[in-house]
Backbone as XML, in Angstrom:
<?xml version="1.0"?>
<chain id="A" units="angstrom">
  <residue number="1" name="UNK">
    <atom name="N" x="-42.966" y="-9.995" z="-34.802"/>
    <atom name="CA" x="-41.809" y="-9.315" z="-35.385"/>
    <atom name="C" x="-41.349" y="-8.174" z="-34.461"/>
  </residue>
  <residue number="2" name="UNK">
    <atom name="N" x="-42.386" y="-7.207" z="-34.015"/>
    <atom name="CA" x="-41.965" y="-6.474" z="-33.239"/>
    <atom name="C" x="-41.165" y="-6.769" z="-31.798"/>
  </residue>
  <residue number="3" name="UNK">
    <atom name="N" x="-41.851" y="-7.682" z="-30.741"/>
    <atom name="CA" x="-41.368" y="-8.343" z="-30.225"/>
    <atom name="C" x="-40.033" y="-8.844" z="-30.174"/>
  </residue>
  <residue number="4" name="UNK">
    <atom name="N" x="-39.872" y="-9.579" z="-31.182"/>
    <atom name="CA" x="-38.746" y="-10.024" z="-31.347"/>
    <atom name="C" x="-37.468" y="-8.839" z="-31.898"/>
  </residue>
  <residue number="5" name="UNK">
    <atom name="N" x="-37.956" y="-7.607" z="-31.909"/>
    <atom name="CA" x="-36.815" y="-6.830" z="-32.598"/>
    <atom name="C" x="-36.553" y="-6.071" z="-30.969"/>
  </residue>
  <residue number="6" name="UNK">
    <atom name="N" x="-37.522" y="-5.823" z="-30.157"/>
    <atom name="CA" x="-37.493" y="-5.403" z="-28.951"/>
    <atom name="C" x="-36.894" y="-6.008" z="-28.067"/>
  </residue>
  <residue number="7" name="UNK">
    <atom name="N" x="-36.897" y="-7.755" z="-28.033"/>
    <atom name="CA" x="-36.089" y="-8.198" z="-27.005"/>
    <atom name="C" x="-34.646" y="-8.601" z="-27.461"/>
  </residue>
  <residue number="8" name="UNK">
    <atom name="N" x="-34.017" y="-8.368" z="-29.227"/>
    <atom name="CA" x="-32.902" y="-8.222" z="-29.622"/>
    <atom name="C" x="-32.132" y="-6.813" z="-29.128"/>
  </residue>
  <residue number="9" name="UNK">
    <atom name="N" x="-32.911" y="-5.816" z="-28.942"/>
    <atom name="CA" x="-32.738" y="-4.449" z="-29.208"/>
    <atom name="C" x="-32.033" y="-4.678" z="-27.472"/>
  </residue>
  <residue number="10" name="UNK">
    <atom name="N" x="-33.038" y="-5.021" z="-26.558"/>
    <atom name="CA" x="-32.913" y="-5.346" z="-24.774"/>
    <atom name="C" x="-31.653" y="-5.971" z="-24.635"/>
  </residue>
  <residue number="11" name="UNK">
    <atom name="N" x="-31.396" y="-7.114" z="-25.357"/>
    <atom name="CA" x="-30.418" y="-8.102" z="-25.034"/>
    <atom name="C" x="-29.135" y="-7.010" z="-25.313"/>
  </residue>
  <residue number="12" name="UNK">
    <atom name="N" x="-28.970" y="-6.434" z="-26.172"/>
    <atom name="CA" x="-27.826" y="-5.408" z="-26.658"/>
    <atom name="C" x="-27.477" y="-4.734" z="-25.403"/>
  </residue>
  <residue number="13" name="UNK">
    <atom name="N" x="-28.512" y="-3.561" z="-25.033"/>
    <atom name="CA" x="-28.147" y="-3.061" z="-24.063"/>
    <atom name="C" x="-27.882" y="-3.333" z="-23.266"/>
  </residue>
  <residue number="14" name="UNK">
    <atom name="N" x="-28.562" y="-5.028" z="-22.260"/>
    <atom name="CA" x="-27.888" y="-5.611" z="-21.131"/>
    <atom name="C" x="-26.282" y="-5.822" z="-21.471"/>
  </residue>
  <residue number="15" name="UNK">
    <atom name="N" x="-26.204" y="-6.302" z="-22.462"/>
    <atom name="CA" x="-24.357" y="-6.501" z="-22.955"/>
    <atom name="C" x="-23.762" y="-5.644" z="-22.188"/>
  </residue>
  <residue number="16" name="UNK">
    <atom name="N" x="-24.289" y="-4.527" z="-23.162"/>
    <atom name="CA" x="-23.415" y="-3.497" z="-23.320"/>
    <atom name="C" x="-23.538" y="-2.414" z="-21.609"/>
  </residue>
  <residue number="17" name="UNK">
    <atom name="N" x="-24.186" y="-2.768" z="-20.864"/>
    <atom name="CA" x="-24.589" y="-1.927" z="-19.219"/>
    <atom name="C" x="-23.531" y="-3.007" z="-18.392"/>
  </residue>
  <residue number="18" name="UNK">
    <atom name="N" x="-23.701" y="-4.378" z="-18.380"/>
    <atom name="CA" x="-22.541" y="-5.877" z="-18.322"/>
    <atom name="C" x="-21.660" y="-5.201" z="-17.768"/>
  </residue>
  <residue number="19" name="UNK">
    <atom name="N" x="-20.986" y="-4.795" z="-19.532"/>
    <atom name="CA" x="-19.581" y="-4.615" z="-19.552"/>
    <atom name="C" x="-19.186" y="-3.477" z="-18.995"/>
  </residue>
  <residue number="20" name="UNK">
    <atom name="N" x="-19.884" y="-2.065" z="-19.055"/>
    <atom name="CA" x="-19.699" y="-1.067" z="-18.731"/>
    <atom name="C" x="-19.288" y="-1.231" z="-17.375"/>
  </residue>
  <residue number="21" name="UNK">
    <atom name="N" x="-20.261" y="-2.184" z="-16.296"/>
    <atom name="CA" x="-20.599" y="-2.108" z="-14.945"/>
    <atom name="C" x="-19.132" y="-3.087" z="-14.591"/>
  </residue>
  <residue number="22" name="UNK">
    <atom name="N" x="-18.973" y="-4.046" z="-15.478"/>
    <atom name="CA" x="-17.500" y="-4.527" z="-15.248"/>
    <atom name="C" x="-16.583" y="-3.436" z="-14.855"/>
  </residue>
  <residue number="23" name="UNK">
    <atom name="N" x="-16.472" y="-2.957" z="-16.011"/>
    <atom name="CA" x="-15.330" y="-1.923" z="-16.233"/>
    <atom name="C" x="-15.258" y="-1.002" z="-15.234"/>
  </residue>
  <residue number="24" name="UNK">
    <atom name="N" x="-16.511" y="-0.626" z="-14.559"/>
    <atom name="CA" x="-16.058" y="0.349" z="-13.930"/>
    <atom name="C" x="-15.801" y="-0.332" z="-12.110"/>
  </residue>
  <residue number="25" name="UNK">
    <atom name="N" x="-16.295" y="-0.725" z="-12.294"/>
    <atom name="CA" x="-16.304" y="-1.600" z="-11.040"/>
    <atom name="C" x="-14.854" y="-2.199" z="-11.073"/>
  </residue>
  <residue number="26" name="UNK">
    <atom name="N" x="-14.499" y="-2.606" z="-11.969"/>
    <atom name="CA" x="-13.034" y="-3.119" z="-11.683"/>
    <atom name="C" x="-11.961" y="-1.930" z="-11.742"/>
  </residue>
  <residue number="27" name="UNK">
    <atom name="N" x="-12.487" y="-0.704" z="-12.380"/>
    <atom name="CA" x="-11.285" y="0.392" z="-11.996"/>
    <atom name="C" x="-11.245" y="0.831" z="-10.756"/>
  </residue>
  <residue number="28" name="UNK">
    <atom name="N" x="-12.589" y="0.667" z="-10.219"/>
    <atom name="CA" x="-13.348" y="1.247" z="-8.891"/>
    <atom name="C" x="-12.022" y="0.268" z="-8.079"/>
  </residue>
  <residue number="29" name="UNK">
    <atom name="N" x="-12.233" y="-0.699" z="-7.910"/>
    <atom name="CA" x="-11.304" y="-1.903" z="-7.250"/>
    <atom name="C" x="-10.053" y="-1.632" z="-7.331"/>
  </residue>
  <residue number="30" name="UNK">
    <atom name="N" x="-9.034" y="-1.427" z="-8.320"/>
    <atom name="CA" x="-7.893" y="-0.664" z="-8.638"/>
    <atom name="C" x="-7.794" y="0.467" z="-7.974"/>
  </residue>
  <residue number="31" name="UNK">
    <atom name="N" x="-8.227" y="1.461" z="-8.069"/>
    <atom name="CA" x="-8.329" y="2.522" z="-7.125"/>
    <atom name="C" x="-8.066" y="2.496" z="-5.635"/>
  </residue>
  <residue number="32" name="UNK">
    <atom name="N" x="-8.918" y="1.399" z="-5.166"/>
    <atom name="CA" x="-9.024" y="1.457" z="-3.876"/>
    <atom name="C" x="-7.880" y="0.700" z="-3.525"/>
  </residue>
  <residue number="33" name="UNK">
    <atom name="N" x="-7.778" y="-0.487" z="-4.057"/>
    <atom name="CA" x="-6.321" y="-1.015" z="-3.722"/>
    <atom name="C" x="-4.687" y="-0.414" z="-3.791"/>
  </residue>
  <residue number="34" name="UNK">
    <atom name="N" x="-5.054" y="1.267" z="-5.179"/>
    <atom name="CA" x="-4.256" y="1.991" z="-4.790"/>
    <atom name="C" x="-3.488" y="2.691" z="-3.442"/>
  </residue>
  <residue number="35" name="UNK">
    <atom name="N" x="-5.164" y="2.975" z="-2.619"/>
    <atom name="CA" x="-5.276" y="3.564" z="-1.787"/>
    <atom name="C" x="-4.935" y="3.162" z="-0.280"/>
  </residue>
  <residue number="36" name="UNK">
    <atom name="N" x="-4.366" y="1.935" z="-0.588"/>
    <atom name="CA" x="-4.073" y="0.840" z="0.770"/>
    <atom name="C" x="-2.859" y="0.726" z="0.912"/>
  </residue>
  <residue number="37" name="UNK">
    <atom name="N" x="-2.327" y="1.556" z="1.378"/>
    <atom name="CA" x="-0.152" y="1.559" z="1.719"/>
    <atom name="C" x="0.703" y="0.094" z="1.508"/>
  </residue>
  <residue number="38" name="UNK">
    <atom name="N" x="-0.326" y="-1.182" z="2.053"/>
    <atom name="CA" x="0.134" y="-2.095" z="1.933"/>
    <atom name="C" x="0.163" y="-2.472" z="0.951"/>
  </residue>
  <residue number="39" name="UNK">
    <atom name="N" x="-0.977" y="-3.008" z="-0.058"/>
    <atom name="CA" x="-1.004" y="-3.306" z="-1.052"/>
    <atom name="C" x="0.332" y="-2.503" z="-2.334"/>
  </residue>
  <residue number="40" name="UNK">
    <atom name="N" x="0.242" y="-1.024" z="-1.842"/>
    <atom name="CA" x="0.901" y="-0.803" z="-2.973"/>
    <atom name="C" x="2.868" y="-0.900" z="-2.417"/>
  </residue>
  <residue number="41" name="UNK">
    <atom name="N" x="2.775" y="-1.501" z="-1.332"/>
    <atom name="CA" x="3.937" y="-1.457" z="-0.790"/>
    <atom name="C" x="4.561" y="-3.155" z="-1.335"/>
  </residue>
  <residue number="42" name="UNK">
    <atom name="N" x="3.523" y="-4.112" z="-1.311"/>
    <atom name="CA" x="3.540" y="-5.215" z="-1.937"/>
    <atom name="C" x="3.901" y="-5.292" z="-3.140"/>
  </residue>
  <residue number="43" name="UNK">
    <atom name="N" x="3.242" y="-4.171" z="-4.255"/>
    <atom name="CA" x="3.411" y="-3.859" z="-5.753"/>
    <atom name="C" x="4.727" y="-3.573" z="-5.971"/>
  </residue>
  <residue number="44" name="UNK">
    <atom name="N" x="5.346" y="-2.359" z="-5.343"/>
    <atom name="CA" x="6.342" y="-1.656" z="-5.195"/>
    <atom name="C" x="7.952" y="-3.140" z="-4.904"/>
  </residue>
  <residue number="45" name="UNK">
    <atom name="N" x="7.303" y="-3.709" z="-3.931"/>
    <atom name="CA" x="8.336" y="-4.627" z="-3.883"/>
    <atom name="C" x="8.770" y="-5.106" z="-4.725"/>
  </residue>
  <residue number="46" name="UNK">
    <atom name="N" x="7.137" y="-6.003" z="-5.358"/>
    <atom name="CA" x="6.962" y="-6.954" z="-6.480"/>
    <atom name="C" x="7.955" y="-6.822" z="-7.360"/>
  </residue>
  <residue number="47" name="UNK">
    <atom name="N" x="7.784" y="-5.157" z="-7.710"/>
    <atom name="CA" x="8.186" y="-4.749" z="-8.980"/>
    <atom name="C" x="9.803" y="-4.797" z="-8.933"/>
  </residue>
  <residue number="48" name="UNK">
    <atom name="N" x="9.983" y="-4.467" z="-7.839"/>
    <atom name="CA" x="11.496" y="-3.908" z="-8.025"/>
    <atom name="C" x="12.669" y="-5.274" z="-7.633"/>
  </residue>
  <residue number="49" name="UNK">
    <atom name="N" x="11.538" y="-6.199" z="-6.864"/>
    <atom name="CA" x="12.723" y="-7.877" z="-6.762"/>
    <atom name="C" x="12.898" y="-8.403" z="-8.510"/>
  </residue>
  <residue number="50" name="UNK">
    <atom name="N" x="11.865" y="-8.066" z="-9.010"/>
    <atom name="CA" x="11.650" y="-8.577" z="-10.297"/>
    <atom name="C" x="12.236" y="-8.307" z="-11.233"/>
  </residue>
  <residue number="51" name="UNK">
    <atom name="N" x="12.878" y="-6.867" z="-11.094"/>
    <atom name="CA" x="13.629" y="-6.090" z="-11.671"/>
    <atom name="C" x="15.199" y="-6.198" z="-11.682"/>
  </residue>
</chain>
């Protein structure tokens, strides 16, 4: 019983560290692609042919 409430309890937190590490990692990525003249010169285009 114990066991089994311990590796329910484990499985939660891997989820939940997962998603966190997603999340930040993909803002991390956003950021940096902010930070690249081209990329946001690409965006900038994107946006405004579209417009």
């Amino acid at each position: 019983m114990n066991s089994a409430l311990t590796k329910v309890s484990n499985l939660k937190v891997n989820k939940a560290s997962r998603i966190v590490l997603t999340f930040a990692s993909s803002i991390f990525f956003l950021y940096a692609l902010g930070q690249v003249p081209i990329f946001k010169n690409i965006l900038a285009g994107g946006f405004s042919c579209s417009g």
